[in-house]
Each structure stands twice: as structure tokens, then as C-alpha cells.
N, C-alpha and C positions, 0 to 999 in steps of 0.2 A: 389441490386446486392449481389452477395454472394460468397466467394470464395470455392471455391472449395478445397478438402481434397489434390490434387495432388500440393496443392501452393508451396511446396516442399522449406520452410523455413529452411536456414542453422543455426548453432553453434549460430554464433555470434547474430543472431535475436532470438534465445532462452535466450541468453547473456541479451543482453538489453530488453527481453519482462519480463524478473524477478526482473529487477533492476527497471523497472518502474513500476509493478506492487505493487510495497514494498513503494515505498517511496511517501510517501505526507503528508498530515498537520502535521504529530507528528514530522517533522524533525523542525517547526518553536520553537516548543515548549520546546525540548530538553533540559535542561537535567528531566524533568518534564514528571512524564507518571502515573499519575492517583492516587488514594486515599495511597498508602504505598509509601513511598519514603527513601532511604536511604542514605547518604554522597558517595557512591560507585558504584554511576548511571551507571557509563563505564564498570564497572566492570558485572552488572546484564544486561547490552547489550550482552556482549559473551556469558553470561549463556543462556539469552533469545534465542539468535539466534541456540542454539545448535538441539531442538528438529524438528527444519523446515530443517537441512539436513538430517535428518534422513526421513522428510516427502519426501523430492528430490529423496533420494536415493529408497525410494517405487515406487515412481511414476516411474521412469527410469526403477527398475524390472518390471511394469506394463507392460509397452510398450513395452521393449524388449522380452518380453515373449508373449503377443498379437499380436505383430508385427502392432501396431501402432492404434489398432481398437480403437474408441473413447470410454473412461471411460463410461462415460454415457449411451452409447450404450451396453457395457458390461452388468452395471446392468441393466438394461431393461431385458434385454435376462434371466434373468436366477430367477429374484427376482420377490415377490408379487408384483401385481401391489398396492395396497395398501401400500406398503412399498415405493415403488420408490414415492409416490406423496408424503407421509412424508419426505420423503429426500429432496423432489424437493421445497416442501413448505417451510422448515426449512432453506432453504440455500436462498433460494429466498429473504424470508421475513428476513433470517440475513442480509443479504448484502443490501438490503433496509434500514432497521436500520442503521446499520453500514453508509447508505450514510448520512443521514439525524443529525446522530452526527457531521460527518465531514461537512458536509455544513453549519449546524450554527456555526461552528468554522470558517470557511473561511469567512462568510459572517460579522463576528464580526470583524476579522481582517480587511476586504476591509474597514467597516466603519468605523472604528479607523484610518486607514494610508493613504485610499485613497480615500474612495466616504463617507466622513459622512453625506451631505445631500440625497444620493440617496434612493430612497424608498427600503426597503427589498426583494420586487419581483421584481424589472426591475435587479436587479443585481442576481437573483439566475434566471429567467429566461430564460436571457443572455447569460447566463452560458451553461445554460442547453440545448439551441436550439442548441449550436453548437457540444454539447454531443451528442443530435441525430442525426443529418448530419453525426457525424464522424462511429458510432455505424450501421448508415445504411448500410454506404458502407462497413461494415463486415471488418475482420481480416485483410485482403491482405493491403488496403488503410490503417488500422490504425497501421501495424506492418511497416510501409513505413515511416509513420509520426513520428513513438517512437526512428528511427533508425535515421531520418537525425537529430533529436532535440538532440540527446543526446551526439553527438559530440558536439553541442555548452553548454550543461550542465555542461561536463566535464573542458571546460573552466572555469562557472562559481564559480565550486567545486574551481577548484586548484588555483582562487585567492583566495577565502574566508581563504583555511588553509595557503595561502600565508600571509594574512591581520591577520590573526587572533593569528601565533606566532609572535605576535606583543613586544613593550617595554611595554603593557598593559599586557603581559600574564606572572602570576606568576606558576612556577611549584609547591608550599608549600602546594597549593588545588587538587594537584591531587591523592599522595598515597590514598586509599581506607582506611576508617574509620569503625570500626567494634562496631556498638552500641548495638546489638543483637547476637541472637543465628541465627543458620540455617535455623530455619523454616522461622524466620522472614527474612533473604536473600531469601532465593526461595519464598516468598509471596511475597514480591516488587518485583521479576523479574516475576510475571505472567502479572503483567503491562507494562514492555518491552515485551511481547510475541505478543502482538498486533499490534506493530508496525512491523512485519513482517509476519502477516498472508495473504496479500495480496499473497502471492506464491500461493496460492490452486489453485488460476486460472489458474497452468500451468494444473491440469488436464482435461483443454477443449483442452489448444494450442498445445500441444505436439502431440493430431496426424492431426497438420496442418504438420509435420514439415520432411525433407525428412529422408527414412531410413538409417540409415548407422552413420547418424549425432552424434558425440561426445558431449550427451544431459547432460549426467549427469555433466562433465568439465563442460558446460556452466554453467547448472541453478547454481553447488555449488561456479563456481564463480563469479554468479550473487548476490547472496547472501551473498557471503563473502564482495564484492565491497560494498553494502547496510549496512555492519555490519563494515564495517570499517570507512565508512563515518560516522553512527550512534556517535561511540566509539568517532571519532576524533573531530565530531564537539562538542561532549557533554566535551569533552577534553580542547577545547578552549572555551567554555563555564564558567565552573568552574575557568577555569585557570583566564579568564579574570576578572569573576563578583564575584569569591567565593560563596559557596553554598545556604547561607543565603540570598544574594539579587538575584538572579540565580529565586529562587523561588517567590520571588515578581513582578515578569515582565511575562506580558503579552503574547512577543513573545523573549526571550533569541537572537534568530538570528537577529530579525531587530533591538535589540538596539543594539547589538555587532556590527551588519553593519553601524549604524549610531555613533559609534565612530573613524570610520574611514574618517570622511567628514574631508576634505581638505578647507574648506570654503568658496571657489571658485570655479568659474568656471565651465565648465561641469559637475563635479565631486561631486558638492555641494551638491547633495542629491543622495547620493549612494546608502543608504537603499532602493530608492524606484526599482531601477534596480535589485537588490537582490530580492525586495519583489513580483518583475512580473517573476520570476523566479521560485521561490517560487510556486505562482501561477500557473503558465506552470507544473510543478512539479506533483503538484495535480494535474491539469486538465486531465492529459494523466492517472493518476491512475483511475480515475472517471470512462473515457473511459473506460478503460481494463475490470473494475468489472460492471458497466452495459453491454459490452459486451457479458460478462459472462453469466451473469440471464438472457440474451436474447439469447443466446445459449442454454441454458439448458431447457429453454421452448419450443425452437424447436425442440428438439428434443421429448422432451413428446406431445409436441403438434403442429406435423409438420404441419396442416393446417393455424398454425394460421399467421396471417400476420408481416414478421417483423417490418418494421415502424408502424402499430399498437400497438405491445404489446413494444415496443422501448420508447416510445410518452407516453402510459398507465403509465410504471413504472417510467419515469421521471415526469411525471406530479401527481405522486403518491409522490415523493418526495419530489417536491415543495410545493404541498399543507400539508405536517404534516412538510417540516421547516418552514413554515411560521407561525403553528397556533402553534408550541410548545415552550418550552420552548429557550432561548438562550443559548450559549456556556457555560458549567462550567468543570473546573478541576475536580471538587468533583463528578460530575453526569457521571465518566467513572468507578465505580467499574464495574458495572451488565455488561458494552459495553466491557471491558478488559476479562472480564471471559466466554461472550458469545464467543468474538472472539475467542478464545482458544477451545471454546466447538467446531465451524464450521469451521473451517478453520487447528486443528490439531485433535482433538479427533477423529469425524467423518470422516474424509478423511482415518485417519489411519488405521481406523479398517475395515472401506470398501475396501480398496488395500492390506489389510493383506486376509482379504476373498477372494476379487479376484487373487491374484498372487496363494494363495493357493489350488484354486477350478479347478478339471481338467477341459480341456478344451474337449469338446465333438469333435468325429471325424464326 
């Protein structure tokens, strides 16, 4: 099934299609984001997040001056074809990469807190089968799915900062510590820059969505919503564990959530209800960015089948997390500076060409 460009998506499903595209594994691991790290983590989340409104605010002149024609379809029309299968290949095979980091991350967590005897492929399999199901039924079914879950997320957000300025949270860890110069500030914030490069995928969604619609309100505060949660949980983070042991834990959120067990009762293992949340969290980002690679192959290559090339690229995925390496902090320098390279460099300069380039009558 496939929906069609008239699906005529309001404000608010631009709203939550940017806030779920943003948010998944790096929210467990918070205040922790790759090889440079600073005592001023919250602080290098606002810087991070500053260059992706700037990417919003392209995109939005894109489409308001196209009047809504798909990006992708834009460049086709007017570039090398040999240029557009570079673009197409580089973005493909990022966001492949990019899955295959994030899955052996999720797969180390499940088998630490939840499944430690399960074998490694019945649980990324699993996973993945219901990836394709959702991915088939195209945009309409999974922008239906991201919208009814996120009113129960929103619950699960505002106990967390409920629980978490707790009698455990000291404020004495939060002022911002300056151990360096500048450079070294904006180098550890190219490691927060990843954690919000999921946005790029609104240049497929955006012309699902109908004209007229107040895009750019939404996606900056779809973004803003993701860089506040970012800021606040890395806030109770710090506040609660101090920076020194902050960095020794696995996942900063599920022991934070497992100091809140009550030691009874229903409530006895509360981490694990946070941590299926968690889960859900990622799963819908997963969605979104296979979504993506399978949109933009259709369009280069509209013969090809989608549950074929859907099925190919997750089953591409499964097969190099399985035989590669496991999850490491240290092994996200090159994944933190690709993600910057596909997801803000190239975008930018592509929508700076296209808003720029007259349009032929």
C-alpha cells in the first residue's frame, strides 16, 4: 500500500513526526555522547541543537517556494544523473551504518536487563520483522502509529522529570565547568550533533503534508521539545549520579529509574517499564529512517518493489550486526562525524542550491 502525496498531514503530525524521528538510543545513555566529553554536557545539547534549526528553517523555504514538490524529485530534475546516485548511495549506505551502531547498542541493553540468555538474531530479527510490516504500509499507517504512542510517551516523559528531582538530586553538579578553551567546547558538541540528525528525514515527509500547514512552528518545536527533554534528562542525570560515576554506567536512565523502586509491589521493578519505553522510543525512530532509504530508492528506482528493497535493507542490517563488532562508547568518533557530514552538511548545501536555482516556467 502506499499513500499517496494528497494524505494531507496537519501541524501537529509534523510536530510529533520530528520529535520521533530525533529521539532514540542516545537518550538511554545520556549524559554520555562519544569519544570528547566535557563536565558541561547540557550545556553542549543547546549548542548541538542550534545548526538543525537552521536546517528546519531551509527545508520549510524549500517547500514553501516549490509548493510542496518532493526534494528528491527536485534534484532528479535538474542534476547529473551520476551525481544524484552519489547522493542516493551516501545517504543510503549512512543511514544503514548509522542502523547497525544503533542496534548493537539496543541489542546489548535487551541482553544485559532483559533477554541475557536469548540468542542475538531471534531478538534483532524480532525486531526487525515488525519493522517491515510497519515500513510497508508506507507513511499514512506509520504517521497514525507515532501519533497515538506519543500521547502515552508524554506520560512517561513527565513522571521520569517528576521521579528524578527527587531527595537524590543535588543541584552542586550542575553549574557548567570550563576545563578547556573553545575549540575544545565545540569538539565535544559535534558529539551531541548526532543525537539530532534524525530531522533530515523531514525532507521526504514534508510534502506528504497539506498546504497552507504552519511547518516550520511545528518541526522548530518538534525540536525544541527533543532538546529540552535532551538538556533535562542529562540535568537529572548529573544531578543525581555526579559526573564521575554518570560515566561508569552503562545506561545513566535505567539506573536512575531503578533508584526509584519502592520494593514492593507492582512497582518493584520500575526500570523495566521505563526500559520498554525506552524501547518503543527507538522502535518508531527505526521506522521513520528505514522508511526513508525506502523512499528515496523509490523514487530513483520506481520499478523496484517495496516489500522487496524494505526485506533487502533490513536483512542487510541484521546480517553486519550480527557478524560485527558489539556496542562501544569509544567506537562512535567516525559515526558522530559521519552523522554531521549526512544529515547537516549535505542537506544544507543541497537546499541552499535548490531554494537558490530559478525554477524553469
Amino acid at each position: 500500500m502506499k499513500a499517496s502525496l494528497n494524505s494531507s498531514f496537519r501541524s501537529f503530525d509534523v510536530f510529533v513526526f520530528t520529535v520521533c524521528s530525533t529521539v532514540g538510543l542516545g537518550v538511554g545513555v545520556l549524559p554520555y555522547a562519544g569519544e570528547e566529553e566535557l563536565r558541561n554536557e547540557w550545556l553542549q545539547l543547546l549548542v548541538g541543537s542550534g545548526p538543525y534549526f537552521l536546517l528546519l528553517w531551509l527545508i520549510y523555504i524549500f517547500y514553501k517556494k516549490r509548493n510542496n514538490i518532493d526534494f528528491f524529485d527536485e534534484i532528479k530534475s535538474f542534476m547529473p544523473k551520476w551525481i544524484v546516485w552519489v547522493i542516493f548511495l551516501y545517504l543510503v549506505g549512512s543511514t544503514l551504518y548509522a542502523g547497525v551502531i544503533q542496534f548493537s547498542g539496543m541489542n546489548q541493553i535487551i541482553e544485559i536487563y532483559l533477554l541475557p540468555n536469548t540468542p542475538k538474531w531471534i531478538i534483532l530479527l524480532s525486531f526487525l520483522a515488525t519493522v517491515c510490516l510497519a515500513v510497508y504500509y508506507d507513511i499514512k499507517a506509520i504517521t497514525r502509529f507515532l501519533v497515538t504512542l506519543f500521547f502515552i510517551e508524554c506520560l512517561f516523559i513527565i513522571s521520569l522529570f517528576v521521579l528524578g528531582f527527587s531527595d537524590y538530586f543535588r543541584w552542586i553538579y550542575i553549574p557548567p565547568i570550563h576545563e578547556g578553551n573553545m575549540i575544545d567546547f565545540l569538539k565535544a558538541s559535534i558529539s551531541d550533533l548526532a543525537r539530532f540528525g534524525g530531522v533530515f528525514t523531514l525532507l521526504a515527509f514534508l510534502s506528504y503534508v497539506k498546504q497552507g500547514e504552519r511547518t516550520f512552528a511545528s518541526m522548530g518545536l518538534g525540536l525544541g521539545f527533543v532538546t529540552l527533554l535532551y538538556v533535562t534528562l542529562s540535568i537529572i542525570v548529573l544531578g543525581t549520579f555526579g559526573f564521575d560515576e554518570s560515566l561508569s554506567l552503562i545506561s545513566p536512565l535505567i539506573v536512575l529509574t531503578q533508584t526509584f523502586l519502592p520494593g514492593h509491589g507492582v512497582f518493584e521493578r520500575l526500570d523495566l517499564l521505563y526500559l520498554m519505553f525506552w524501547i518503543v522510543v527507538f522502535f518508531k525512530m527505526v521506522i521513520i529512517h528505514v522508511w526513508f532509504i525506502v523512499h528515496i530508492t523509490l523514487k530513483l528506482l520506481p520499478q523496484v518493489n517495496r516489500l522487496l528493497i524494505t526485506v533487502f535493507y533490513l536483512g542487510f542490517m541484521l546480517v553486519l550486526t550480527i557478524t560485527t563488532a558489539g556496542y562501544s562508547h569509544t567506537g562512535w568518533g567516525f559515526h558522530n562525524y559521519n552523522t554531521l557530514a549526512y544529515t547537516l552538511v549535505l542537506p544544507t548545501i543541497l537546499l541552499l542550491i535548490l531554494i537558490n536555482r530559478k525554477v524553469k516556467s
